[in-house]
Structures are given as C-alpha cells and as structure tokens.
N, C-alpha and C positions, 0 to 999 in steps of 0.2 A: 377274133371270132373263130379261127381257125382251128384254133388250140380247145375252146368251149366245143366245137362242131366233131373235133379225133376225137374227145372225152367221149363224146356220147354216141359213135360209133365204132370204138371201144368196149360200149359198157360199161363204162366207168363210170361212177356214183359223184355226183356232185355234193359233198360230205359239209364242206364247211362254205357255206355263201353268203356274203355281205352285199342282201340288196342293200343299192345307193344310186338314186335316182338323180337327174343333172340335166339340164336342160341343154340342146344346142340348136344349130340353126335350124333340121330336118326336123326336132320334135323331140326323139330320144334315141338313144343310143344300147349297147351292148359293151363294154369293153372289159376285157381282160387283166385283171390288176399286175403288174406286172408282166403278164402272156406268161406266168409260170401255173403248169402242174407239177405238182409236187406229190410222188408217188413214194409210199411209205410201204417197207411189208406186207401190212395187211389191210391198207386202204390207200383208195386212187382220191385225192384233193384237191378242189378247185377253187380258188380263191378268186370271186369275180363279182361285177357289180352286174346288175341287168335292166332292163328296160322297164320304165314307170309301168306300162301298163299287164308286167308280166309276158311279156310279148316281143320277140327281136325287130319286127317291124323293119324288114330290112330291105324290101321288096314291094315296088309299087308303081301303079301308070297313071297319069294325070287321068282326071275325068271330066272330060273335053264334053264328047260327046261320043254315041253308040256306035258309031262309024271309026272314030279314033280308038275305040279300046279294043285293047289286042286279044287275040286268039286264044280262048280259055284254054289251059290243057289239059288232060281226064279229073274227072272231082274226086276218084280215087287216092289220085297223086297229094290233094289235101291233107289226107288224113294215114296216106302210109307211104308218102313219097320220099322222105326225109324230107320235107323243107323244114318239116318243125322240127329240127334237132335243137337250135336254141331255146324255142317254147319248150321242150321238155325238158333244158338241163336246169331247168328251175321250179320244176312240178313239187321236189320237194320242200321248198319257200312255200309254195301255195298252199301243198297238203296242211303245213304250222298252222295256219292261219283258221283252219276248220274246229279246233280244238286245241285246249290245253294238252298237253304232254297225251298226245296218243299213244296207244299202243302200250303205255306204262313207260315210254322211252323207248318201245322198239316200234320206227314205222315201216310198211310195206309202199313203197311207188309202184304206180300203175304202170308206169316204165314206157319204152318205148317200142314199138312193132313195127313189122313186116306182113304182109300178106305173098308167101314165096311160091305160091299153088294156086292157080283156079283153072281148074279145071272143069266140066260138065259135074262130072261129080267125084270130083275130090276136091276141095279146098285144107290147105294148109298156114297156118300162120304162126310167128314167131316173137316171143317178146323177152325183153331181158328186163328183168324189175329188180330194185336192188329193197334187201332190208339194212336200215340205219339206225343205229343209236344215237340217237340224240341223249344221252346221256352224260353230264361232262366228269362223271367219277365212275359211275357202275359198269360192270359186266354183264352184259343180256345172254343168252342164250336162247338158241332156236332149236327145241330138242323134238318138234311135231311139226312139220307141213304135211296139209292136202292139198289137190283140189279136185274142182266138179266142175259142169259145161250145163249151162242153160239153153236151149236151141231158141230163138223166134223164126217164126216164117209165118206168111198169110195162108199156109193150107196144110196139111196132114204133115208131119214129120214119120211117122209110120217104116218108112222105109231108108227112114235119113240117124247115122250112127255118127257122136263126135267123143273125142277123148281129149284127154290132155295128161302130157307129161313133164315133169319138172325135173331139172336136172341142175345142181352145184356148180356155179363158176365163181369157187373163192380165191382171194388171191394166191397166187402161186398152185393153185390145183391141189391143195391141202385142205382136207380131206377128200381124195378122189371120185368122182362120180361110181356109185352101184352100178351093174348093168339089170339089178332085177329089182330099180327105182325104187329104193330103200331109202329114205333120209336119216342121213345121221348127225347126230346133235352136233351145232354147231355153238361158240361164244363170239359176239362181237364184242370188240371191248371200248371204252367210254370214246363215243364220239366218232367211232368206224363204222365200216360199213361188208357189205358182203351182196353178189350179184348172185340171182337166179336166173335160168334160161326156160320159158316155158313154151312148150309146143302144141299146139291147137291144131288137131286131123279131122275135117267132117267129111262122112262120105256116103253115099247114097246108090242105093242096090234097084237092080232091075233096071227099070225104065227111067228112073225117077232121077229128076236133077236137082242142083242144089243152086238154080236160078230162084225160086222165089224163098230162098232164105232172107230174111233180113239184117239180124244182127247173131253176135254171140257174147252170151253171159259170162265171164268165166270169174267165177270165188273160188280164194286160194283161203283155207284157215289154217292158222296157224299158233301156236302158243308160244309166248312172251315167260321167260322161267328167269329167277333173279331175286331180288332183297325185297321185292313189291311179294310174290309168291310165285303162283301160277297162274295166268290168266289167259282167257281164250280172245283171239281176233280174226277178224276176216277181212280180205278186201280183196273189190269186184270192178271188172275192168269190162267197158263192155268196147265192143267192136265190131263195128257197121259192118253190112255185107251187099249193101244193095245200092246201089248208084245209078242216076238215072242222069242220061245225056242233056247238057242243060240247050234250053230251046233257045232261039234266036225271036221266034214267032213268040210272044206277050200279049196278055190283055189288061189294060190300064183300068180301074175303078173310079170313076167320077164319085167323089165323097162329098164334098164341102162346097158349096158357091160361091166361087172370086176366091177361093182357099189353094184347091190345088188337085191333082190326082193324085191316087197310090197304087203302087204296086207290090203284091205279096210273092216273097222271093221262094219257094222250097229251095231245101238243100236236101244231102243224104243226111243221118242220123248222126247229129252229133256226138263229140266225145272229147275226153281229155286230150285226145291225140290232136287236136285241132285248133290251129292258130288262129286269132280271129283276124288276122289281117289278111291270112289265106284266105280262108273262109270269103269274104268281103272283095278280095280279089277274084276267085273265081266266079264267084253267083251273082254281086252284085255289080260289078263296075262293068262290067259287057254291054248293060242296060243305061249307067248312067252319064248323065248331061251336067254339066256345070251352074251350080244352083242348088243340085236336085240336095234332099235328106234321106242319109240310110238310117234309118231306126231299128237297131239292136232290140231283141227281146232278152231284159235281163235273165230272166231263166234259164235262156242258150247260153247266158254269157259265161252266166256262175256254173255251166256244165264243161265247158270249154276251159274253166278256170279249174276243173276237178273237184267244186265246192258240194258235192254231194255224198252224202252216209245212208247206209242200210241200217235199221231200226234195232239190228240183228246185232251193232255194234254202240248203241246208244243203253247209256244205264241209267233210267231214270230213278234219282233219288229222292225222299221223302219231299222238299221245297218244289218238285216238279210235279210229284201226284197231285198235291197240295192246289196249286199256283194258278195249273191247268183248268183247274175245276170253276175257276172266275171269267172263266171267258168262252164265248157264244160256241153251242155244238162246230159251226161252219169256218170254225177261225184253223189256223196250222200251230196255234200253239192249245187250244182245244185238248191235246193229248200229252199223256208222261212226257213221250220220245219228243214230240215237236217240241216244248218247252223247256227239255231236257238239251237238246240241241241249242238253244238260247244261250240257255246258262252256260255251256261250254266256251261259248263264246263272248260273250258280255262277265260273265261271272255270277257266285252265287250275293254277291252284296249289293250288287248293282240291283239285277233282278227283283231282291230281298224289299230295296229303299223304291224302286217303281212300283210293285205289287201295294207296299204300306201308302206309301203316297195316292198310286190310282183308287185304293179302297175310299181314303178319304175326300178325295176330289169326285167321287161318284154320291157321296154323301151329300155333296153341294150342290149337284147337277152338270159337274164339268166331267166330261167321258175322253175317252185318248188319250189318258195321261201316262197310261202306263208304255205305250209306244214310245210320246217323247221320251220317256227318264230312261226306257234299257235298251236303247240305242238305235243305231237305223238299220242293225238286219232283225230285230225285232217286227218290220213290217213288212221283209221281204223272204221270210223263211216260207218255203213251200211242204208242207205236209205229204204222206201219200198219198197216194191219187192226184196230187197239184200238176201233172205234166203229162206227156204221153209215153207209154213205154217205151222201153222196160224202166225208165225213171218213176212211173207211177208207182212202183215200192221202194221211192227211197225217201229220201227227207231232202230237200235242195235249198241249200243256204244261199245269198243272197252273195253278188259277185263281187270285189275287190275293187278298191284302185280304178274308181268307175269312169271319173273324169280324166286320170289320167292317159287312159283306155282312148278316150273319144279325143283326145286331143292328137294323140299319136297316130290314130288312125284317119286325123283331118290331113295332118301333116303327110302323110304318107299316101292317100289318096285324093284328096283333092276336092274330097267331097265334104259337107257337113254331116255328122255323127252325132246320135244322140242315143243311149241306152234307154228305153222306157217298161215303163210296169203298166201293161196293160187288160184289162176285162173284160166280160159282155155287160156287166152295168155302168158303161159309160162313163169308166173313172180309170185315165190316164194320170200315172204320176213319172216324170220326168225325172229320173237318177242325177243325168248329169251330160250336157248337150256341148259343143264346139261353138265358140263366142260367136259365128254368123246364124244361128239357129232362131227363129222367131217362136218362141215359146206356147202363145195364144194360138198362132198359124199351125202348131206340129200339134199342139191338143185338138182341136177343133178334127183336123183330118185323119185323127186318131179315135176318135170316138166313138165309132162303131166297130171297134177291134176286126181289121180287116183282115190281122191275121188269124185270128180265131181262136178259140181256147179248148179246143179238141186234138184232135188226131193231124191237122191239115200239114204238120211240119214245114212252120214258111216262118225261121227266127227271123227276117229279112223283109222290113218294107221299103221298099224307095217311096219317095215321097215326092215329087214335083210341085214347081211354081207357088212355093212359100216366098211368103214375105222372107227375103235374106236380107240381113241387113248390110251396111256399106264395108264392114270388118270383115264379112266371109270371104 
C-alpha cells in the first residue's frame, strides 16, 4: 500500500492495472503485485490489484453504539485529506468502465486535489490529472488544452473572480513548462501516460467573502490528434467548497410501525474525490448502533465512482435518435444522449436485440422488456436534471461492483449496507444489501423516500430496528 500511496503523491499515473478482486478474512484488500513500480522514460507504472468494491477500505470503527464511535475529524479532510490516495489510484479502471474507448484512446483522470488556500477571500486549489493512452499500438497527441471555472454559490458571484491554470509535468520536464501558459503539443505514445498540474484561484473583492461559495466547476477541453483524426473532448471535475460541522444533536423519523426509524444523513457535496468508506465513516457511524442499516443512494455512489458524462461529450448516433423515441417523455433514455450513453455501455447489439424484442413483447401486452434484455444500468441511467447540482447537467450512469461495495463496507464497519434506488412514488429497488439486511423490513422503511429527491443532499439513511437477521 505504500508503494500505490508515493505513486499517487508523486503524480504518478497508474498506467497499467490489473484489477483482481480475492477475498480475505476483513472483506477485501489492496495489494501491490510485486510492491514494484516500474518507472520507464516516459511513463511511471503500477502493476496492482485493488479492492472489489473500487475502494481501499482500509480504515474503520466497529459500530457499537454512538457513544463508542470515535471523534469525526473535519468533513473537509474526506474529500482533500489524502485519505483517498488509494481510492484515486484506480479512478482510471473506473473511468474504462463509463464507455468503450474514450476519448478515441486518449483519457483525461479527474486526478487528485488539494485545497492549499482558504482564506476569507482567497481560495486556492491544486490537482494533478494525468492524460493516458490506452492505446496498445498508437500514438496520440495532445496538440490543444483549455480550460474554464464554473463558480456555484447560494448568492451573487458579482464580486467573486476564479481562474485556472494548467501547467506540463511530463516525464522528465521534456517539453518544459511556457511561462506565458502556452501548450505545446504533446505525443503519448501506445499505452503511456503524461501528468498535468492544474491550479484553481477564486477570489473575491471588497467586502465580499468567498463563504457561501459552494462548489467549483472546472472543464478542461482538450483535442485527441492521431490515425482516428481530430477529435474534441472535455472533462469536468467539480469540487466542493462548502462543509458543514457535522452535528451530534439528530432528529430520528418514525416511518413504519413495528419497522423501525430513519435517519437522513447530509454530507458536503459529493465527488470523485470521495471514498465511500470515508464518506460512511465520517457522517454515518457517529450516529450508529449495532443492528442499525446504512442505505447508500445509488446515485451518490455512481458520483463517488466518477460514473458521470456531460451530454457535451456524448455523440448520439442514428440507433439512439432512433431507439429513444419508444420510450415515455419522463424516462432518462427518452433522449439521443441518455440512450446514447446506454449503448456505450451495453453496446450497439445488445441494445439493437432488446429494442426488436421490447417492440414485440409490447405487441402481446408484455412491457419491460427492454430493461431486462440491455442490462441493468439500463434502469439505473440518470438523465439531466436526475440529481441535484451542478450534476443536474450531466448524465449519471448507474454505479459498479455494487454488492461488492456493501460487503466491504459491512466488513469494514460493522454495520449492515445496502445501496438502494429510491423515489417519491413509492418504489424502492434494492441494488444490492449485506447478507444480515431484511429486504421487506429496508423497503417498507424506505417508502416515503426520506431522503428526498430534491436539493436536500442526505445520500445517507441510517435506518434502525429492522428485522436483522441471525447472519448480521
């Protein structure tokens, strides 16, 4: 772990990774093949296996009760503390899994940050993101980067100014950084990688501070040049700014009769940066008792997973203009891009024989069919608008390795896990729960979506006094 943990405070791009998932007595592990990086001229390499659930899961306190769980420390620390240096040295396994061959073979990682400024009104923050070729014969080139800063806050930006600067850390300092932030074309070549450093300044004049900032946007486009042609890409990293001291003082919801209560957990704003075992450490286990259920909101999870696209990078092709048009205004594949996002990930065959088939099964009177046949993030794609900002323009695919997820985090905290998809019309479906979870027990108390399907930011319900069964 040590060796994966210098990599990624380094900046060193984890180029070539063999997840390989293995059970042991704690749930899952992290290990180092070998404990070798192997550093090459022009790219730094890590050969390692990592944890089922995408997750180092390495860190955790029984959950006794709320008097036994130890002393949270800043929620900040979450999401730019370093603890996630191992959840991030595998963001690009994750990113794979969004889409066939992005980027044409060149991807951009959201990479990992700093927040090195807070000031009244200056905030500063740092990230090193690497671009990768996944290509195992070609030469990519990066012969264009930008980028641009999106602000959020709850009240006037007026007086509030952010920038962003991108600066070259290729290996060996070949081609040297401009001083008057000039990019100059760069070539990966098949299967390497190459690190950016980006720096994010907001700062804010007169009286005005840069407290109710909330988060920041930042898109970096960039073009992919090579034997594909020319193609444009972009990717967006966003990054909390607003954290709020978690309370000790709760108010429990009586939901369900002989069922149990709940409790809706906020956090700050999620992001790739954010482990969910941290996550789950900090917010939830303060609160919880032995018995209790945390119920995950898939949608936190797949955000936590990096599982989301701007529409701005989605190309929907004739089978998705097409495709989209058979299903209800309200649905997330309704649209090119949502159904185009599908196919990216199921394929265009799969999609092709669910489409031929649902048609005819609607002939007969049987409906749904098209869900079963093109697979199951076919029911969990989120459209825009599906979430709360600034995700409400993106497209949010549906989260990985779901059960693996809840098992590592049973193991690791002590509590029972379940990821769930939940609505205001009364319809809870269960991903994927930890073998002491009572299934009838977690719906029931589920049912009036306590955590709500607005703005409330609470991915986190504790759940109490369910039927657990004798295995939990």
């Amino acid at each position: 772990m040590a060796t994966a943990a210098a990599a990624a405070s380094l900046g060193l791009l984890v180029t070539s990774c063999r997840p390989v998932w293995s059970h042991n007595q704690c749930g899952w592990d992290w290990q180092t093949a070998g404990n070798a990086l192997k550093i090459r001229p022009r790219v730094a390499t890590l050969v390692c296996t990592r944890a089922a659930a995408d997750t180092h899961l390495t860190t955790a306190h029984p959950a006794e009760d709320a008097s036994a769980a130890p002393a949270p420390a800043a929620p900040q620390l979450c999401t730019y503390g370093g603890r996630n240096a191992l959840w991030l040295a595998s963001e690009l396994q994750r990113l794979l899994t969004c889409q066939k061959n992005p980027g044409n073979g060149l991807v951009l990682t959201r990479g990992q940050w700093s927040w090195d400024v807070q000031e009244k009104q200056h905030y500063q923050l740092h990230g090193t993101m690497q671009f990768c070729n996944i290509s195992t014969q070609f030469e990519l080139f990066v012969p264009e980067l930008s980028g641009k800063l999106q602000l959020l806050s709850s009240n006037s930006l007026d007086s509030v100014k952010g920038t962003v600067q991108i600066s070259p850390q290729h290996p060996g300092g070949k081609p040297p950084k401009r001083e008057d932030g000039y990019w100059r074309s760069y070539i990966t070549r098949a299967g390497e990688s190459t690190a950016i450093e980006v720096v994010v300044d907001v700062h804010a004049t007169g009286e005005k501070s840069l407290a109710e900032l909330q988060a920041v946007q930042v898109e970096l486009e960039y073009i992919s040049y090579g034997p594909h042609g020319r193609t444009a890409h972009s990717q967006y990293v966003i990054l909390p700014l607003q954290y709020s001291a978690i309370s000790e003082a709760v108010i429990w919801h009586n939901r369900v009769e002989k069922i149990g209560t709940v409790l809706p957990i906020s956090t700050h704003l999620l992001s790739h940066l954010d482990d969910p075992l941290q996550v789950v450490n900090m917010y939830a286990l303060p609160h919880a008792k032995t018995g209790d259920v945390i119920a995950i909101g898939e949608t936190p999870l797949a955000i936590m997973q990096g599982r989301f696209r701007h529409p701005k990078g989605v190309h929907p092709g004739i089978l998705a203009k097409l495709a989209c048009r058979l299903f209800h205004p309200t649905s997330s594949l309704a649209t090119a891009c949502g159904m185009q996002a599908l196919i990216d990930i199921s394929g265009k065959l799969r999609v092709v024989m669910a489409v031929v088939f649902a048609v005819i099964a609607r002939l007969v009177g049987i409906r749904g069919m098209f869900y079963r046949l093109a697979g199951a993030q076919a029911r969990l794609i989120d459209d825009v608008t599906g979430t709360l900002p600034p995700y409400d323009q993106y497209i949010t695919l549906g989260p990985v390795r779901v059960q693996e997820t809840v098992d590592a985090l049973k193991a690791k905290t002590g509590c029972e896990v379940a990821v769930v998809d939940v609505n205001d019309l009364r319809k809870v479906q269960i991903l994927a729960a930890s073998n002491g979870v009572d299934h009838k027990a977690l719906t029931s108390a589920l049912l009036d979506n306590p955590a709500g399907n607005a703005d409330e930011q609470t991915p986190l319900v504790l759940v109490r006094s369910l039927g657990v069964t004798k295995g939990g």
